[in-house]
The first five atom37 places (N, CA, C, CB, O) and aatype in JSON, in Angstrom:
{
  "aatype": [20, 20, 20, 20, 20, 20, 20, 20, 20, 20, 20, 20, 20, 20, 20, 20, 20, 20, 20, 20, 20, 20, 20, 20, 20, 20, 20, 20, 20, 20, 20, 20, 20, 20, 20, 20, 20, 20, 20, 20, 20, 20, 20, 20, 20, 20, 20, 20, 20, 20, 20, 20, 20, 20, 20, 20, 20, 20, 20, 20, 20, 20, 20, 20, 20, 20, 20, 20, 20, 20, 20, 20, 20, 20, 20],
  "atom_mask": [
    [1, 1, 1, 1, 1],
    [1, 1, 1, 1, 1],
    [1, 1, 1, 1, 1],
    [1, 1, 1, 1, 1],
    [1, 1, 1, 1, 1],
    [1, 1, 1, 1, 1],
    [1, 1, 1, 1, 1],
    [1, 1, 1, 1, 1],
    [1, 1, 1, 1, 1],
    [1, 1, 1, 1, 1],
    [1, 1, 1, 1, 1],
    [1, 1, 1, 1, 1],
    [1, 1, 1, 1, 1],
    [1, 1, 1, 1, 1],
    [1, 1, 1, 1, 1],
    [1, 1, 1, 1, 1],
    [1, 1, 1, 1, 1],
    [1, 1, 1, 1, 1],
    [1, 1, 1, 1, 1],
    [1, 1, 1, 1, 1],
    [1, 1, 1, 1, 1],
    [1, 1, 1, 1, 1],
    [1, 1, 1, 1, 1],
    [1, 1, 1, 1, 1],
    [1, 1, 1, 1, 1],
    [1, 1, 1, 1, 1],
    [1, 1, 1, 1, 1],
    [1, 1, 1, 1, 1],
    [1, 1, 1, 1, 1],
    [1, 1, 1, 1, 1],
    [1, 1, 1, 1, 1],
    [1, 1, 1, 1, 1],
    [1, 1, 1, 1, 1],
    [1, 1, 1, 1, 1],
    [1, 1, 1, 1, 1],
    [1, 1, 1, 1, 1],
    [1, 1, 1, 1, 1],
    [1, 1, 1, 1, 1],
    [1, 1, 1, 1, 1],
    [1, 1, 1, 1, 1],
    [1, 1, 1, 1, 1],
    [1, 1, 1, 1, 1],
    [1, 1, 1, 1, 1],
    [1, 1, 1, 1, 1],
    [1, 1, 1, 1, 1],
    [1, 1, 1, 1, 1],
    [1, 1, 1, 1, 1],
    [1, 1, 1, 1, 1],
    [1, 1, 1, 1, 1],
    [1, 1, 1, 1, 1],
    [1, 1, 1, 1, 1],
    [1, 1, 1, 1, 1],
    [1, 1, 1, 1, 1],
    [1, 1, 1, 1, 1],
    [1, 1, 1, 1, 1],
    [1, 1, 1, 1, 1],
    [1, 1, 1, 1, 1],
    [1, 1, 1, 1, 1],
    [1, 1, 1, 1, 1],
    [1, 1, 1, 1, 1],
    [1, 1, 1, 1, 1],
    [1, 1, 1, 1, 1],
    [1, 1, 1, 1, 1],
    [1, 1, 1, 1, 1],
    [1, 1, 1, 1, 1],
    [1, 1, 1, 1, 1],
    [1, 1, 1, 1, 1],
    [1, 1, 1, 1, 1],
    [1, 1, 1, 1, 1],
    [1, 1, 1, 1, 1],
    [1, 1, 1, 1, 1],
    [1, 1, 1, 1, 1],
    [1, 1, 1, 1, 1],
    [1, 1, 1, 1, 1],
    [1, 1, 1, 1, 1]
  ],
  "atom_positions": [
    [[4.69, -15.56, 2.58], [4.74, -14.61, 1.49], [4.64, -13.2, 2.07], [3.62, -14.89, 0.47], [3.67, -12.95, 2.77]],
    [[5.53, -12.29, 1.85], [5.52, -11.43, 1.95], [4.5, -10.02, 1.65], [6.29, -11.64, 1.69], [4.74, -9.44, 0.59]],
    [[3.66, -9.58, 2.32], [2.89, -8.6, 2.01], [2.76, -6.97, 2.28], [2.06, -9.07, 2.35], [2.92, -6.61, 3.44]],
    [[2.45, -5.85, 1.14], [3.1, -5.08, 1.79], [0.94, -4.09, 2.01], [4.91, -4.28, 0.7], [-0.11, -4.15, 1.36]],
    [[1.33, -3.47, 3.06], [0.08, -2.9, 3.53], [-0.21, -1.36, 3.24], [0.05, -3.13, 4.98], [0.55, -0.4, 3.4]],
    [[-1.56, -1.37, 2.76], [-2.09, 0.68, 2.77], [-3.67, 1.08, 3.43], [-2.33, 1.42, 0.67], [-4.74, 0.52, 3.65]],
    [[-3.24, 2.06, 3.55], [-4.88, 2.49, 3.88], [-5.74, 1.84, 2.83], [-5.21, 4.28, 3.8], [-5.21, 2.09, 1.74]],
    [[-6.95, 1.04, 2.64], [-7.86, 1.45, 1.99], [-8.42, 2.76, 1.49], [-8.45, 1.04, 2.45], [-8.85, 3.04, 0.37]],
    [[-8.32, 3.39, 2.42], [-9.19, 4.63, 1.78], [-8.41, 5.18, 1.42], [-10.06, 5.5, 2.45], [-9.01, 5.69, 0.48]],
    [[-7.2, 5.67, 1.34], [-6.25, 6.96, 0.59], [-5.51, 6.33, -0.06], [-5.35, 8.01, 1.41], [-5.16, 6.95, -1.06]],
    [[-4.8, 4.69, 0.09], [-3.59, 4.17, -0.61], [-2.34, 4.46, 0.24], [-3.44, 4.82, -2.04], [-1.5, 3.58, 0.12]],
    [[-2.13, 5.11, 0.76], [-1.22, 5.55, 1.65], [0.05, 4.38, 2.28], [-2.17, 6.12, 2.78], [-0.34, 3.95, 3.37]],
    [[0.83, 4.03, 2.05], [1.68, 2.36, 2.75], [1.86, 2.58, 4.11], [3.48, 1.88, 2.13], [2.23, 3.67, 4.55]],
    [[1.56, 1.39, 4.95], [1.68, 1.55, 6.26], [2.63, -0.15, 6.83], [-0.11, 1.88, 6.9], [2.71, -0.67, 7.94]],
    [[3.22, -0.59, 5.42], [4.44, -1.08, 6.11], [4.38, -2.81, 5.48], [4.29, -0.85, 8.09], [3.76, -2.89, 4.42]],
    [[4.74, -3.66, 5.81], [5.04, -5.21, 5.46], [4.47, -6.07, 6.3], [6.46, -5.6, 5.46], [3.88, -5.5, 7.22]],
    [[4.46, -6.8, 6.31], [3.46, -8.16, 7.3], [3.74, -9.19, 5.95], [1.08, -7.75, 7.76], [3.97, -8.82, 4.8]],
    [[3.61, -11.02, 6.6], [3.24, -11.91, 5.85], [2.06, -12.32, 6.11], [3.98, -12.76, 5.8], [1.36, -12.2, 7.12]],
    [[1.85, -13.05, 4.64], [-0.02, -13.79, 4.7], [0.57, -14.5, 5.98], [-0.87, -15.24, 3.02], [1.6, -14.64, 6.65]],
    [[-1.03, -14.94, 5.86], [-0.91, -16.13, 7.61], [-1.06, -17.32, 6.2], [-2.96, -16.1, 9.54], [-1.66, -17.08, 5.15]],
    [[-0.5, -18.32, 6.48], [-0.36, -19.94, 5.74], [-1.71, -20.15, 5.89], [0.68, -21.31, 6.54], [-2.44, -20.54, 4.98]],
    [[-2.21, -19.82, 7.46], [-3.59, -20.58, 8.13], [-4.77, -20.22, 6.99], [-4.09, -19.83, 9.93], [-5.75, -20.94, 6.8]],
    [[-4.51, -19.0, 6.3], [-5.9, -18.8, 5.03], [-5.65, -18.99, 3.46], [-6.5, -17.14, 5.03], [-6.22, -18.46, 2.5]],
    [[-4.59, -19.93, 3.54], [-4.57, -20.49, 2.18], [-5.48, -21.19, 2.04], [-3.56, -21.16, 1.77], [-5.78, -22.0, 2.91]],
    [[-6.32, -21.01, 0.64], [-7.5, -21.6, -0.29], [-6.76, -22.18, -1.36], [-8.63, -20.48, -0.91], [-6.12, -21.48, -2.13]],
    [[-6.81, -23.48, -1.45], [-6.45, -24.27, -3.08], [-5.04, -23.99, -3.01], [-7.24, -23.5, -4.76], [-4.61, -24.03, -4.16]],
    [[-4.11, -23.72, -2.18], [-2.48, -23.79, -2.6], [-2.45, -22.12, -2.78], [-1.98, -24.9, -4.32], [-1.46, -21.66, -3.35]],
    [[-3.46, -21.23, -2.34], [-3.04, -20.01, -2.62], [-3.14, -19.35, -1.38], [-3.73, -19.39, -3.68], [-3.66, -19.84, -0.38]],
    [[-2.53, -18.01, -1.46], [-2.49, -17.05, -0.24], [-3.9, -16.01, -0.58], [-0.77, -16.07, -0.16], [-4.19, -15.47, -1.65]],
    [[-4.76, -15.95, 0.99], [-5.92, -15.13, 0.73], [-5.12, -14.14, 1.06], [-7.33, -15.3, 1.47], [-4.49, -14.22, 2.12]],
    [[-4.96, -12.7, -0.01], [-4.55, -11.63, 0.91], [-5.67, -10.56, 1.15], [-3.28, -10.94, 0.37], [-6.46, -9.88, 0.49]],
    [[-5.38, -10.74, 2.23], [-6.68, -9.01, 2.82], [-6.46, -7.87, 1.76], [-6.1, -7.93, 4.81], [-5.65, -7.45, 0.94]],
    [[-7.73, -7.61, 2.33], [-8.38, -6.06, 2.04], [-7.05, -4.97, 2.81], [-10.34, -5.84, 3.05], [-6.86, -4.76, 4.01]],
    [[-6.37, -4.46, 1.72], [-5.99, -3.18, 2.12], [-4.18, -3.78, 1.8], [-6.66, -2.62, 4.01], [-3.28, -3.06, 2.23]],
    [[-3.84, -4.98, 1.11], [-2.6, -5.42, 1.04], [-2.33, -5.74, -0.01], [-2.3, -6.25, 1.73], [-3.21, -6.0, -0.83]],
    [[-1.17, -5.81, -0.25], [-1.0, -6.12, -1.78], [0.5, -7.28, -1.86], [-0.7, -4.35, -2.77], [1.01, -7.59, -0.79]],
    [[0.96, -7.71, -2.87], [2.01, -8.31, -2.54], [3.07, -7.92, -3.81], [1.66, -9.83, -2.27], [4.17, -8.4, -4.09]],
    [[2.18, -6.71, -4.52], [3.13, -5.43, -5.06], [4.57, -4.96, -4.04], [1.99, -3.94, -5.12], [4.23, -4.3, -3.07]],
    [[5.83, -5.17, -4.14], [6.88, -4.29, -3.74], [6.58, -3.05, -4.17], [8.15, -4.65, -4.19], [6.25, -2.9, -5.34]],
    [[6.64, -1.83, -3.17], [6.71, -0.68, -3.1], [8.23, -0.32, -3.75], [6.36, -0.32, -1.71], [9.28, -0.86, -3.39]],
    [[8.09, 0.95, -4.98], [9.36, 1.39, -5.07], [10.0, 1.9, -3.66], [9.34, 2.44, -6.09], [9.57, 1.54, -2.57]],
    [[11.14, 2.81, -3.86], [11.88, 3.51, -3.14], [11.54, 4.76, -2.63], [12.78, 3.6, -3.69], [11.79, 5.52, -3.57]],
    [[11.08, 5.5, -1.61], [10.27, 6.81, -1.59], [11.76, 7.44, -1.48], [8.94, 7.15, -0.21], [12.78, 7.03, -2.02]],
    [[11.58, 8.48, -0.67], [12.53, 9.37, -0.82], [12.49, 10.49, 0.53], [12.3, 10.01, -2.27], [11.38, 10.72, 1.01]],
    [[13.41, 11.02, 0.99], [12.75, 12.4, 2.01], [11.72, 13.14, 1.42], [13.84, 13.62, 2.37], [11.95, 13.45, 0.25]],
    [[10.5, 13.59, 1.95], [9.76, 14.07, 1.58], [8.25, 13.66, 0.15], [10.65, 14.87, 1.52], [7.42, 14.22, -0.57]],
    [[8.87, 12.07, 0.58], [7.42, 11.5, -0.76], [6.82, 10.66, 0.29], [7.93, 10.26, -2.61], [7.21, 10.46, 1.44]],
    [[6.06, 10.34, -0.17], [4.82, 9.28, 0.38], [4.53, 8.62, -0.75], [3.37, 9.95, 1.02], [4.54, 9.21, -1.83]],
    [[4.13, 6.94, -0.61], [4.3, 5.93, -1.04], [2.42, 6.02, -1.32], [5.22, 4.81, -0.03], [1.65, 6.03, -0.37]],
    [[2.04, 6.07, -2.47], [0.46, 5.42, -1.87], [0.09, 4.64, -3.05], [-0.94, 6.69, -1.47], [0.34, 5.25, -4.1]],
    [[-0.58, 3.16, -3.25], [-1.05, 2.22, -3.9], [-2.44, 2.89, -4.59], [-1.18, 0.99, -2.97], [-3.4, 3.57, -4.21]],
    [[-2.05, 2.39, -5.58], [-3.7, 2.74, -6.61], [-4.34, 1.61, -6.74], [-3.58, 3.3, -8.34], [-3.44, 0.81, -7.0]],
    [[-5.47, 0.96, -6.73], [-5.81, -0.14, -6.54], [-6.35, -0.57, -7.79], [-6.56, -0.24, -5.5], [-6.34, -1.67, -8.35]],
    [[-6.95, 0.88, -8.19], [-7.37, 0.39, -10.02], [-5.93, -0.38, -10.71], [-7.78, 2.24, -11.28], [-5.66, -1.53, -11.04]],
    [[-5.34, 0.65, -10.73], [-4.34, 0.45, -11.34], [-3.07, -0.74, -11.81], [-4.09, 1.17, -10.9], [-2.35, -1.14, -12.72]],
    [[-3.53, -0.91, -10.19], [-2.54, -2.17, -9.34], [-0.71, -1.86, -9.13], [-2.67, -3.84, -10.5], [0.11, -2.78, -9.14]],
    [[-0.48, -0.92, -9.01], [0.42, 0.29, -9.14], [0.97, 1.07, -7.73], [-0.41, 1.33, -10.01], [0.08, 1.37, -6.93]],
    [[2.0, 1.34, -7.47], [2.69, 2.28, -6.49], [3.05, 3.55, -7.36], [4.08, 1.58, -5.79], [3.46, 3.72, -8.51]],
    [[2.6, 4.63, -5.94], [3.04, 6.26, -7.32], [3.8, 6.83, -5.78], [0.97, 7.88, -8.36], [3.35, 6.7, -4.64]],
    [[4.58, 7.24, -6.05], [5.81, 7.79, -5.18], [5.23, 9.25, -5.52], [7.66, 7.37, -5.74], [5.16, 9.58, -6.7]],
    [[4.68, 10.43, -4.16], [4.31, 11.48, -4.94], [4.61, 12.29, -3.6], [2.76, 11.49, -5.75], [4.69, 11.88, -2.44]],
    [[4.77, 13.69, -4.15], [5.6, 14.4, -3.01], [4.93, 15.25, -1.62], [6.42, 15.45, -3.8], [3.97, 16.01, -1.45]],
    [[5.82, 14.77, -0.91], [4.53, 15.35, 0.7], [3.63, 16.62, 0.58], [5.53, 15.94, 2.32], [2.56, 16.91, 1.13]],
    [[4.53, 17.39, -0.47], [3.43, 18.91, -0.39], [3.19, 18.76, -1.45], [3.86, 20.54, -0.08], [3.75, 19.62, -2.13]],
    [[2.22, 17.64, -2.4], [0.94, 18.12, -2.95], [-0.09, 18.11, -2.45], [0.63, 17.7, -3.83], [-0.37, 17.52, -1.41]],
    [[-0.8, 18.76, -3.12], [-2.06, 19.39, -2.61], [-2.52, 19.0, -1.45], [-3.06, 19.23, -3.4], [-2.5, 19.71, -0.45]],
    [[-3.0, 17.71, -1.53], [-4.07, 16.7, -1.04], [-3.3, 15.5, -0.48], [-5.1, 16.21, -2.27], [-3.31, 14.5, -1.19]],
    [[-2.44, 15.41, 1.03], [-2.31, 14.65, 1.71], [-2.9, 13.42, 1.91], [-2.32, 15.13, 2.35], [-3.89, 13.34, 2.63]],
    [[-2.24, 12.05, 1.14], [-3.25, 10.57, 1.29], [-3.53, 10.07, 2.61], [-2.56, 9.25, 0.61], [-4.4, 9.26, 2.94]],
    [[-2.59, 10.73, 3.42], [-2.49, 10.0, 5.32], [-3.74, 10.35, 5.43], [-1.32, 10.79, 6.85], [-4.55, 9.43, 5.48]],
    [[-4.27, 11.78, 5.52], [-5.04, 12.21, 6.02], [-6.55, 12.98, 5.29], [-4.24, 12.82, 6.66], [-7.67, 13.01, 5.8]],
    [[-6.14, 13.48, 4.07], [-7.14, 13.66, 2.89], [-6.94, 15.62, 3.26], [-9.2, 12.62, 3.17], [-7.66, 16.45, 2.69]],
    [[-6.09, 15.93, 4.07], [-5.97, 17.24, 4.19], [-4.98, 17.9, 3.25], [-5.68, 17.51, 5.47], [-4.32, 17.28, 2.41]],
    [[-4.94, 19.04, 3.44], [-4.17, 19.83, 1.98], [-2.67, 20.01, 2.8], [-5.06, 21.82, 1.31], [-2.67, 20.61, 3.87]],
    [[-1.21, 19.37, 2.16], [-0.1, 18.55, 2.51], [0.42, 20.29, 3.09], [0.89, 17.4, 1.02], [1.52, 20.46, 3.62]]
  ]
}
């Protein structure tokens, strides 16, 4: 199964990986901390991809706002 990966702490996407089979519980996939198996929309030149976790949600938002998710610095 396909999984796609973010920072914990900012949401930020840092790319795709699959579950490992080896940590299926009951016929299911354990997925880690920090992954989701949400498809990311489409970013764009100049957006960054970052996961809301409340939400359970991808927000496509543009490199120069304010507050940079890579890094928590001002974009």
């Amino acid at each position: 199964m396909k999984i796609y990966l973010f920072n914990p702490e900012t949401g930020a996407y840092l790319g795709e990986d699959f579950a490992d089979e080896a940590l299926m519980k009951q016929g299911k996939y354990e997925i880690p901390p920090g992954a989701t198996t949400i498809a990311p929309p489409e970013g764009g030149r100049g957006h960054i991809l970052v996961f809301d976790v409340v939400a359970q949600c991808w927000e496509v938002r543009s490199h120069w706002d304010k507050e940079d998710p890579v890094d928590g610095h001002p974009g």
